[in-house]
C-alpha positions in Angstrom: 14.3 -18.0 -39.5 10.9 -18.7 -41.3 10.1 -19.6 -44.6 7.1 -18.4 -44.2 6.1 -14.7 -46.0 3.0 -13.2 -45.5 1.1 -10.0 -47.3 -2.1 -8.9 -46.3 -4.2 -7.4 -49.6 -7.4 -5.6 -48.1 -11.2 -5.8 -50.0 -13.1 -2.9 -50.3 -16.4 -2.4 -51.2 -17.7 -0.6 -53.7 -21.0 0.0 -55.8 -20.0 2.3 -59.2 -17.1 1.2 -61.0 -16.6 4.5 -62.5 -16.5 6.4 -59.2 -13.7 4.2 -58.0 -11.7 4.8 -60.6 -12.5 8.5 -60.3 -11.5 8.2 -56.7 -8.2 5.9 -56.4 -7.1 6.2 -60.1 -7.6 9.7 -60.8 -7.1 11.4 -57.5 -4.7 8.8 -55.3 -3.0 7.6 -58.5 -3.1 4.1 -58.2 -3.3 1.6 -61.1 -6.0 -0.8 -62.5 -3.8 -4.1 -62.3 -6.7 -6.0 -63.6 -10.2 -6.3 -63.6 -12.3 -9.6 -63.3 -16.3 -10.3 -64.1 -17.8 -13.3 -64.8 -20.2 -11.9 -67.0 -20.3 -8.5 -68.9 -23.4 -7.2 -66.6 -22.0 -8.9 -63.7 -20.1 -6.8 -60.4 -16.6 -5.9 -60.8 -13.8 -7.1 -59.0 -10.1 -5.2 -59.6 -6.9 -5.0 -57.9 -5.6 -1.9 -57.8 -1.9 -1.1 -56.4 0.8 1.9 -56.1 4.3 2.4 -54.7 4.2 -0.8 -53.1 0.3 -0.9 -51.7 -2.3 -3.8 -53.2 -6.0 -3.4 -52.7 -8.8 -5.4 -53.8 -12.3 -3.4 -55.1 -15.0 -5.2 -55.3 -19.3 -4.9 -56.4 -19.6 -8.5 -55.0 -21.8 -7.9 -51.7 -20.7 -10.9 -50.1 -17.1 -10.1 -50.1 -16.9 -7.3 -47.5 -19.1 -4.5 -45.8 -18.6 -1.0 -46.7 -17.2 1.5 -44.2 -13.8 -0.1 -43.2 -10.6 1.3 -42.3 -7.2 0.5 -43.5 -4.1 1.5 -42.2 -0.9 2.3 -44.4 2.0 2.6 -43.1 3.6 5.5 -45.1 6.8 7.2 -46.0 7.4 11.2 -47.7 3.5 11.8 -46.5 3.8 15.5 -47.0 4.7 14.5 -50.7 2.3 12.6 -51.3 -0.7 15.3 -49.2 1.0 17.4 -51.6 0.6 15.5 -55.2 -2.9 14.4 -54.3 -4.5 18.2 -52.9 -3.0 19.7 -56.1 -5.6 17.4 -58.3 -8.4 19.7 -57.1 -10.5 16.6 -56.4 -13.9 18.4 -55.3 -14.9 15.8 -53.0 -12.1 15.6 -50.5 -9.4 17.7 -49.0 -7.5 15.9 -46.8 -4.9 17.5 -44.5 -1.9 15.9 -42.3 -2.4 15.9 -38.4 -0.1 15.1 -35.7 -1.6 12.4 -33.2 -1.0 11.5 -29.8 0.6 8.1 -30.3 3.5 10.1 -32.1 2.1 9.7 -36.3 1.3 12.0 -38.3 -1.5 10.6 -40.0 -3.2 11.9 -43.6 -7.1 10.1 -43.7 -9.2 9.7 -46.9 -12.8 8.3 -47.4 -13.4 7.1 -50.9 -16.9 7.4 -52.2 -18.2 4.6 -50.6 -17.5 5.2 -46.9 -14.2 3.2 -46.7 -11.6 4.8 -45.2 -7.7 4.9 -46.0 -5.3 6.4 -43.1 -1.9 6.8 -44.7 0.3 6.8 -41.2 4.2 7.9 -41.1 6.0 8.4 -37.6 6.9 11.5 -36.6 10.6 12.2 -36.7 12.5 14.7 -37.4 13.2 13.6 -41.2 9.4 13.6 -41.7 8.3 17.0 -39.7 7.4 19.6 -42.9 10.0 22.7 -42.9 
């Protein structure tokens, strides 16, 4: 046995402050842990978490390039499809699809090209009635 634990906490970029919160506050439902800038007029950086799931936002250019992916692994993804199309958000309507290496997979792209794939295996517990 190890005494070693690790946790991986992903950085996103982003470039509005507003938008993000708009995006993973408002329509994913995560919470603003904190917020850091060095100065007032200064980029943003924030950590941002729900149910479990800690991401890092950040204005800083030299902290990561826009357009990644990360992968979630999820559980009660129909649930959560469900709370998050029933916001309305006008920008994104995201659907559950089955794929071939036996996931169903639920995939949102914030507004700033980086994409979230929430993934949950398929089993018989998780197929929607």
């Amino acid at each position: 046995m190890s005494d070693f634990h690790f946790e991986a906490v992903p950085i996103l970029r982003i470039f509005d402050v507003e938008k993000a919160k708009e995006f993973y506050v408002g329509f994913l439902g995560f919470k603003v842990e904190w917020e850091h800038r060095y100065e007032p007029t200064m980029p943003v950086y924030m950590q941002i978490t729900r149910d479990g799931l800690t991401l890092h936002l950040s204005e800083h250019h030299g902290d990561c390039c826009p357009g990644s992916t990360v992968y979630v692994r999820a559980k009660g993804l129909d649930a959560y499809h469900a709370e998050i199309t029933s916001k309305g958000y006008p920008y994104m309507r995201p659907g559950v699809e089955e794929t071939p290496w036996n996931t169903r997979e639920l995939m949102v792209i914030d507004p700033f090209g980086n994409r979230l794939r929430f993934g949950e295996p398929k089993s018989a517990e998780t197929k929607p009635a």
